[in-house]
C-alpha positions as MATLAB code, in Angstrom:
seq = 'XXXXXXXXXXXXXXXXXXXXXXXXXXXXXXXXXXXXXXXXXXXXXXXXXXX';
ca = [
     239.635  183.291  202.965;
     239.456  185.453  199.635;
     239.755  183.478  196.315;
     243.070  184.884  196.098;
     244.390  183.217  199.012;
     243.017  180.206  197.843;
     244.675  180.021  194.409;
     248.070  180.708  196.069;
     247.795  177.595  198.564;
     246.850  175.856  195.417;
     249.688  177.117  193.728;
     252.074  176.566  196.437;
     250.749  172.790  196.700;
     251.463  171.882  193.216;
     254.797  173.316  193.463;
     255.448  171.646  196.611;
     253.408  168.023  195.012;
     255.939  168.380  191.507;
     259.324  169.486  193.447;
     258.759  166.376  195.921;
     258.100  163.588  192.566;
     260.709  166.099  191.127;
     262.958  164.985  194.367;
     261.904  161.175  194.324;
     263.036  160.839  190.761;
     265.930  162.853  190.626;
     267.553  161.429  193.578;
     267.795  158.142  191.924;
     268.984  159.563  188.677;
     271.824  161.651  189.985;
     272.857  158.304  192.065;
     272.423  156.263  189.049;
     275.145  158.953  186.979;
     277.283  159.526  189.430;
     278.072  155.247  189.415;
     277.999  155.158  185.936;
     280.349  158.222  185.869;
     282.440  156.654  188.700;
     282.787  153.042  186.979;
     283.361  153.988  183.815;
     286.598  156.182  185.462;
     287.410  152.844  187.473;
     287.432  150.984  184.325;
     289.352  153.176  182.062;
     292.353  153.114  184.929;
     292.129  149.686  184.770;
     292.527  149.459  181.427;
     295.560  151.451  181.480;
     297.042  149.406  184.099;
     296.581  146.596  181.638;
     298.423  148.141  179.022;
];
């Protein structure tokens, strides 16, 4: 095990650690968007239907 090899597991376990919180929260998000996106569509046809 040189130092080298070291850092780049380090490296490669940060990268995996942030892209995994990265994952947690952006899963959520994205969900979150695509309903807001989606009602907001549902409402405006509504509206029209209304009108």
């Amino acid at each position: 095990m040189d130092t080298q090899d070291l850092v780049t597991i380090g490296i490669a376990l940060i990268v995996a650690c942030v892209a995994f919180v990265h994952i947690i929260y952006v899963i959520p998000l994205a969900l979150f968007l695509i309903f807001l996106i989606w009602a907001t569509s549902d409402d405006v046809k509504q509206r029209r239907r209304r009108e």
